[in-house]
N, CA, C and O atoms as a GROMACS GRO file, in nm:
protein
  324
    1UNK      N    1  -1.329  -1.704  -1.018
    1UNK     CA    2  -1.238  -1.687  -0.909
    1UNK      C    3  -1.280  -1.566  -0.827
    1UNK      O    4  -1.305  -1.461  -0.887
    2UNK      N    5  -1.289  -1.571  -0.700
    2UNK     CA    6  -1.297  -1.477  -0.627
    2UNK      C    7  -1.220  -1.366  -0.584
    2UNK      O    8  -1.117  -1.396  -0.524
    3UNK      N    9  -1.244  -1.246  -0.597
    3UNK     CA   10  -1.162  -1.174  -0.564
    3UNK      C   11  -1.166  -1.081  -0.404
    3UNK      O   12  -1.248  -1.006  -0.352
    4UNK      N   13  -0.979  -1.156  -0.350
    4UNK     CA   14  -1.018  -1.094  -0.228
    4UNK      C   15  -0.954  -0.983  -0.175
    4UNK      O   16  -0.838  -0.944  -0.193
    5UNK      N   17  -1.063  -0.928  -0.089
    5UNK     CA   18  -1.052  -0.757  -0.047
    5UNK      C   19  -1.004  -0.733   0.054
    5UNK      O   20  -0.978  -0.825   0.131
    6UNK      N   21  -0.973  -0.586   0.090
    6UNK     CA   22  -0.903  -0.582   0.184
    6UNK      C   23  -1.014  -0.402   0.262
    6UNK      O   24  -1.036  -0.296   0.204
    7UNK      N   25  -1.036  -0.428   0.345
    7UNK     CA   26  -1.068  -0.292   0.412
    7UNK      C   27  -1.015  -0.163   0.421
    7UNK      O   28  -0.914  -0.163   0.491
    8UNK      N   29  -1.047  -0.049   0.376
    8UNK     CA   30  -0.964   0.112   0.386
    8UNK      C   31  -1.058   0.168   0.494
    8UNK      O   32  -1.179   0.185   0.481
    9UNK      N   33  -1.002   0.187   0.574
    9UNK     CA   34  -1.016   0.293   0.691
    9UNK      C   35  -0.949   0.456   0.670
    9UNK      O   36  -0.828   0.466   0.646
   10UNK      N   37  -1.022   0.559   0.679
   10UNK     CA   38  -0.948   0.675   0.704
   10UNK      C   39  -0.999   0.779   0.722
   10UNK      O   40  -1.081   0.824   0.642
   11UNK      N   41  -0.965   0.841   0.826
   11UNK     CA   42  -1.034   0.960   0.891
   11UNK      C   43  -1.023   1.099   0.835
   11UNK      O   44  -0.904   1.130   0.836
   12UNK      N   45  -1.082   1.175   0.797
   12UNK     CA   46  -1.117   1.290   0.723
   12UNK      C   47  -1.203   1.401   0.757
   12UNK      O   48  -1.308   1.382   0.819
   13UNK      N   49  -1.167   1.511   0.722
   13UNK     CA   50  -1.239   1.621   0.802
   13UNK      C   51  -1.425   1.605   0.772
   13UNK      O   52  -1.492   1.567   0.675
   14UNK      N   53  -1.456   1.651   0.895
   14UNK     CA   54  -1.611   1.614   0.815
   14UNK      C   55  -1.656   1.717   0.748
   14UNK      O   56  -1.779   1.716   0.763
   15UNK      N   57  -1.622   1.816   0.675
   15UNK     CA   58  -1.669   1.938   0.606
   15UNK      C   59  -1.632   1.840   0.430
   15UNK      O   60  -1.693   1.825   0.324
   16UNK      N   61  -1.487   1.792   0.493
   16UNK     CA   62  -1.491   1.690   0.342
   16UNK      C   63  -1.547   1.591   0.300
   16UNK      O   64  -1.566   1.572   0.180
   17UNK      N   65  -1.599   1.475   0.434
   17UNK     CA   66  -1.676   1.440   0.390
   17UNK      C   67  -1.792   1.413   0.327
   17UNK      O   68  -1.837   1.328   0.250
   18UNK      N   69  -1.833   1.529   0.394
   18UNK     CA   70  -2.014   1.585   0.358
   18UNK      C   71  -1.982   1.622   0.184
   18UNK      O   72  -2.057   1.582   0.095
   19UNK      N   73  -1.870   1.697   0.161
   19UNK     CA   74  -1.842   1.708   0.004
   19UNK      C   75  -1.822   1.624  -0.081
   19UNK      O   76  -1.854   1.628  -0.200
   20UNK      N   77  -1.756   1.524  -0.010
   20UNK     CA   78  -1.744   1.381  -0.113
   20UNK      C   79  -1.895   1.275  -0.107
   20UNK      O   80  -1.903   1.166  -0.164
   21UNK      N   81  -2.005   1.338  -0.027
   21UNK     CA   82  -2.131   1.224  -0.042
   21UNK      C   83  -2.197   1.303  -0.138
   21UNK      O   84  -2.287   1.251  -0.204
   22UNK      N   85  -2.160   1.450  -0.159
   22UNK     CA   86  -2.278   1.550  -0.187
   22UNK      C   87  -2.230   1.513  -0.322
   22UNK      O   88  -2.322   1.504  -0.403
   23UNK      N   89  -2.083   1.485  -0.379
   23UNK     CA   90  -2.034   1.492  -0.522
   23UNK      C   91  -2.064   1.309  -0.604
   23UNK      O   92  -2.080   1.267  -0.718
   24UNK      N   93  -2.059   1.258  -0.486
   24UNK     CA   94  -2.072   1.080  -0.533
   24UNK      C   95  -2.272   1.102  -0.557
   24UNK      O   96  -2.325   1.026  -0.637
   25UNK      N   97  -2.351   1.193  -0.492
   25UNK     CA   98  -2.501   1.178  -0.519
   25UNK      C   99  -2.490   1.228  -0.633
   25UNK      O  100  -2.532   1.165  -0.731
   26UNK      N  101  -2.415   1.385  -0.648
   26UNK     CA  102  -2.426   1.444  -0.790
   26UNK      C  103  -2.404   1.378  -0.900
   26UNK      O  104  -2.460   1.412  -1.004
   27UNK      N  105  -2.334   1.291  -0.897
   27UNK     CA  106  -2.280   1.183  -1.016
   27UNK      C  107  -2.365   1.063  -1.005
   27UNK      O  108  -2.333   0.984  -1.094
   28UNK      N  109  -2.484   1.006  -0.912
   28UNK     CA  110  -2.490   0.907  -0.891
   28UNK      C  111  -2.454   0.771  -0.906
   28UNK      O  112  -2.483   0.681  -0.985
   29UNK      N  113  -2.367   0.786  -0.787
   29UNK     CA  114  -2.279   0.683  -0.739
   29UNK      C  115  -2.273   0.693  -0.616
   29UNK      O  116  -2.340   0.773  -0.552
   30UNK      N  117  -2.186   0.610  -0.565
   30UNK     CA  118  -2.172   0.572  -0.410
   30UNK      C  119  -2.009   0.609  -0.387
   30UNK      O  120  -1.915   0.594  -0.464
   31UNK      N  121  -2.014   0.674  -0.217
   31UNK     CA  122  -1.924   0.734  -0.204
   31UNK      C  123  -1.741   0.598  -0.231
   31UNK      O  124  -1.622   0.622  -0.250
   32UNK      N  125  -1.822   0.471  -0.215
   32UNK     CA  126  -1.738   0.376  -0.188
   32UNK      C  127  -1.704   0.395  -0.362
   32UNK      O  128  -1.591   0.441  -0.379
   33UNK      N  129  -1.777   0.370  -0.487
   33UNK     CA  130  -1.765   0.378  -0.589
   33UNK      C  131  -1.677   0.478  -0.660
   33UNK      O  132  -1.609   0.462  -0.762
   34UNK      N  133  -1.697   0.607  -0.569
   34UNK     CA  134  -1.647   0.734  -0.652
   34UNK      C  135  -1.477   0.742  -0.592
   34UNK      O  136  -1.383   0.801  -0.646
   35UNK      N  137  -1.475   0.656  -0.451
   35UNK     CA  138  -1.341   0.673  -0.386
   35UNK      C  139  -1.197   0.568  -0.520
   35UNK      O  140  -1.086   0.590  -0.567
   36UNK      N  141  -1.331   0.428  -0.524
   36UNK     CA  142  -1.265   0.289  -0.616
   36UNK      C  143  -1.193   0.402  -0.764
   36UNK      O  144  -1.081   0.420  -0.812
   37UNK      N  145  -1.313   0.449  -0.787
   37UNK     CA  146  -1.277   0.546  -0.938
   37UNK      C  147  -1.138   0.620  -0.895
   37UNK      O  148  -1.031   0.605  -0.953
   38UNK      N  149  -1.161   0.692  -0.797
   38UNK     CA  150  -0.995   0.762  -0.802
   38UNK      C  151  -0.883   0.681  -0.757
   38UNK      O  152  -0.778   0.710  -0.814
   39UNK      N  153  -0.876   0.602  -0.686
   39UNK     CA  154  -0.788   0.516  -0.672
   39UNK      C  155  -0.761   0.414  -0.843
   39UNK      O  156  -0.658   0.350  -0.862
   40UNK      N  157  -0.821   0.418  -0.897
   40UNK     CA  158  -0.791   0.332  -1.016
   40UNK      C  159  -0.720   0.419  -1.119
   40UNK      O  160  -0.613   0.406  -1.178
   41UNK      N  161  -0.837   0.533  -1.122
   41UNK     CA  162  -0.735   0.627  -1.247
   41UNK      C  163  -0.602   0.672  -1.159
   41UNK      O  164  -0.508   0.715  -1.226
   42UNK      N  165  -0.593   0.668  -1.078
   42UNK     CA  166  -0.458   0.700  -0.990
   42UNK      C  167  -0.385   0.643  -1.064
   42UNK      O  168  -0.324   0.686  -1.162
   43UNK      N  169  -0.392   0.482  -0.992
   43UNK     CA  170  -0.315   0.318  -1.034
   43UNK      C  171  -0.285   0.324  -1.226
   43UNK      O  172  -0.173   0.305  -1.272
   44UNK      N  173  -0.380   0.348  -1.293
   44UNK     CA  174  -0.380   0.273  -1.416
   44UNK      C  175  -0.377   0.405  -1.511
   44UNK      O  176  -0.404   0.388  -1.630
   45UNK      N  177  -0.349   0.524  -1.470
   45UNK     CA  178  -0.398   0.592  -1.550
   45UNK      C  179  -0.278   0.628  -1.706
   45UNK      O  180  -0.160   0.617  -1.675
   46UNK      N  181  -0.294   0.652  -1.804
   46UNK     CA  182  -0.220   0.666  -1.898
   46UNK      C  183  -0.065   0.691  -1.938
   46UNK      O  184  -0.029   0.808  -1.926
   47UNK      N  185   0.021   0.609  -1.979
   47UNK     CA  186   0.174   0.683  -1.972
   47UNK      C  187   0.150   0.777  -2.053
   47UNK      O  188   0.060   0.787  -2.136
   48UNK      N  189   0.263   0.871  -2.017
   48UNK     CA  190   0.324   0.963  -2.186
   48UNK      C  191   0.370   0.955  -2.272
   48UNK      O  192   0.342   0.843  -2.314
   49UNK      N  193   0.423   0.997  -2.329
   49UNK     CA  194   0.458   0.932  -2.451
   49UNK      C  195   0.609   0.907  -2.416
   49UNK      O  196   0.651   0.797  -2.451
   50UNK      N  197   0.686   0.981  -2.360
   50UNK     CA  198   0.792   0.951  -2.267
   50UNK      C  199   0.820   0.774  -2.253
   50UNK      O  200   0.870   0.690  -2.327
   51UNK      N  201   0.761   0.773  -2.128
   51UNK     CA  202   0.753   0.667  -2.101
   51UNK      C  203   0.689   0.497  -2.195
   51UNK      O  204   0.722   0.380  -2.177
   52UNK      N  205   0.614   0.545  -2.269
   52UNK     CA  206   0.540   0.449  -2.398
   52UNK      C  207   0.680   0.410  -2.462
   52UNK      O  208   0.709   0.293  -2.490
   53UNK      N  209   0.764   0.520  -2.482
   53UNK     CA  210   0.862   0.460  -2.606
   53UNK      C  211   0.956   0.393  -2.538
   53UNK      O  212   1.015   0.299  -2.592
   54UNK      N  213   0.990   0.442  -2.380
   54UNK     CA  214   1.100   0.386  -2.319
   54UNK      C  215   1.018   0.222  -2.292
   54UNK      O  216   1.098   0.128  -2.287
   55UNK      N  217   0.907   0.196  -2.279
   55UNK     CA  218   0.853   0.097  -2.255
   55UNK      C  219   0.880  -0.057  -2.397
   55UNK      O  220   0.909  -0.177  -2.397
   56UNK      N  221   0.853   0.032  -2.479
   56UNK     CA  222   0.818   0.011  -2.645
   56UNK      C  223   0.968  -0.013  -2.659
   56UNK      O  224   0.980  -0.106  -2.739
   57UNK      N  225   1.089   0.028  -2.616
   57UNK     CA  226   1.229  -0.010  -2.655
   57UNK      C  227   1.264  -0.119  -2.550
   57UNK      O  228   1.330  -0.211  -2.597
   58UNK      N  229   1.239  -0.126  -2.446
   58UNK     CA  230   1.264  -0.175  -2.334
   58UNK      C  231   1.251  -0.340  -2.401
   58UNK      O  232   1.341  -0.424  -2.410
   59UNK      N  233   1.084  -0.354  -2.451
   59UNK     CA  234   1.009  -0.488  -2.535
   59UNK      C  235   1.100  -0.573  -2.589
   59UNK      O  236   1.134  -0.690  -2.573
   60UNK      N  237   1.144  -0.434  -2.692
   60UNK     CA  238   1.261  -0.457  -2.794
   60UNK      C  239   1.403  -0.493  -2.756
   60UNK      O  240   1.476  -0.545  -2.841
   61UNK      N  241   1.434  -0.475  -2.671
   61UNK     CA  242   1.560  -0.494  -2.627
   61UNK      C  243   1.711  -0.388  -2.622
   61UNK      O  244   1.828  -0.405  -2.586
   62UNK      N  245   1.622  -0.261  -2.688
   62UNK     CA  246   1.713  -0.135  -2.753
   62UNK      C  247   1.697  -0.070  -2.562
   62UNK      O  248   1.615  -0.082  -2.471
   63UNK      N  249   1.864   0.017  -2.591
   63UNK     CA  250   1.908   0.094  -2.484
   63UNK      C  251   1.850   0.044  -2.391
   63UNK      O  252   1.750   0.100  -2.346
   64UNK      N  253   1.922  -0.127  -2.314
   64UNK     CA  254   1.954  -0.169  -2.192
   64UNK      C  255   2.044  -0.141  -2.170
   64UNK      O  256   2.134  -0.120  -2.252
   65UNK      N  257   2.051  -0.130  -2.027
   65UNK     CA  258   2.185  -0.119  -1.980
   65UNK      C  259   2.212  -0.276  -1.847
   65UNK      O  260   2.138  -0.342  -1.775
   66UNK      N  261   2.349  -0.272  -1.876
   66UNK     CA  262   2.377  -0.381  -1.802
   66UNK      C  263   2.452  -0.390  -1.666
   66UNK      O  264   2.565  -0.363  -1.705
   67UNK      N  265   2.460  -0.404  -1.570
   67UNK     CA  266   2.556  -0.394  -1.452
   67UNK      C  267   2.582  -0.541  -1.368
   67UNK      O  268   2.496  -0.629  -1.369
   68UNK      N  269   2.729  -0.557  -1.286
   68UNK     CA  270   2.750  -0.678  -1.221
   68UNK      C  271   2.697  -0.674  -1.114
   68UNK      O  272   2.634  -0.773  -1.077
   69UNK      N  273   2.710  -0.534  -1.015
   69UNK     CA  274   2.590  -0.550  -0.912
   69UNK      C  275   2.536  -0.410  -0.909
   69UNK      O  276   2.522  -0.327  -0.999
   70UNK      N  277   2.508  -0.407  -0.776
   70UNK     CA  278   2.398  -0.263  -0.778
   70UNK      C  279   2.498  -0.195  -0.734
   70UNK      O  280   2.470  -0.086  -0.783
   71UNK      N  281   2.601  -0.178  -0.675
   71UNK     CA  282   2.684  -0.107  -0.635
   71UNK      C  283   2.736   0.004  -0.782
   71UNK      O  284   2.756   0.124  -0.799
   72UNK      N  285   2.742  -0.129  -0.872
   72UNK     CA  286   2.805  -0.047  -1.005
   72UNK      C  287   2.689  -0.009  -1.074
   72UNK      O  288   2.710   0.028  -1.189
   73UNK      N  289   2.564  -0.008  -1.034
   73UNK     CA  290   2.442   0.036  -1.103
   73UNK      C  291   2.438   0.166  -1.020
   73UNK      O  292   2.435   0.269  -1.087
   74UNK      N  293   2.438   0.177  -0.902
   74UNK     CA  294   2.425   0.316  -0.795
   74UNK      C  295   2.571   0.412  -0.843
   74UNK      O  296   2.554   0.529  -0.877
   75UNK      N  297   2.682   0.365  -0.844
   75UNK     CA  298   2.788   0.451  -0.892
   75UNK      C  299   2.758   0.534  -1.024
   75UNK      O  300   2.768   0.657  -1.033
   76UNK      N  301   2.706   0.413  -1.163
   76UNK     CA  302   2.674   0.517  -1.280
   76UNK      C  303   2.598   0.575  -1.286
   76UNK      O  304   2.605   0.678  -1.353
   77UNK      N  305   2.498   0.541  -1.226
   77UNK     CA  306   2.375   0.719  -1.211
   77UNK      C  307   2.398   0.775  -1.124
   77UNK      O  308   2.294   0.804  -1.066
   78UNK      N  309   2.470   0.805  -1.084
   78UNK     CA  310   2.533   0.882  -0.970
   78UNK      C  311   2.475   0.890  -0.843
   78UNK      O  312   2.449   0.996  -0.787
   79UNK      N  313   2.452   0.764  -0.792
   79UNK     CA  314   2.371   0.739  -0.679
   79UNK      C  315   2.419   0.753  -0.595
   79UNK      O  316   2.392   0.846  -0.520
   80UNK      N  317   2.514   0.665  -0.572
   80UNK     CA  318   2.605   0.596  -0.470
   80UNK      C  319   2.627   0.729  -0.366
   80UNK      O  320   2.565   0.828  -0.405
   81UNK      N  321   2.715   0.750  -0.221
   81UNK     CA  322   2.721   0.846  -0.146
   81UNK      C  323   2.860   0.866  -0.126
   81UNK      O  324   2.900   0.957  -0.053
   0.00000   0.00000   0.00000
């Protein structure tokens, strides 16, 4: 299956750019490669442990909470205005 792409455009000082070709040669890689790398560990990068267990209970079905609409979901965390 093919995977389809989408174009990033974005304008940047050129003192930074010249730093991001000089750091993608130092590593050899390509500046397009070294940009993909930070955007991914961005996206995917590791929970905490925080979040692992709230994930890990969530699976399980432990400490849901339930509401009839969002109104009464925004009132109990004290959202609402």
């Amino acid at each position: 299956m093919e995977m389809r792409k989408a174009r990033l455009s974005i304008d940047i000082p050129l003192a930074e750019h010249k730093k991001l070709k000089a750091v993608a040669a130092l590593q050899g890689t390509s500046v397009k490669d070294l940009v993909l790398n930070c955007i991914h560990t961005t996206l995917y990068k590791e929970p905490n442990e925080t979040t692992k267990r709230v994930l890990r209970e969530t699976e399980e079905g432990k400490n849901l909470n339930y509401y009839d609409s969002i109104d009464e979901m925004m009132e109990k965390l004290g959202l609402d205005e």
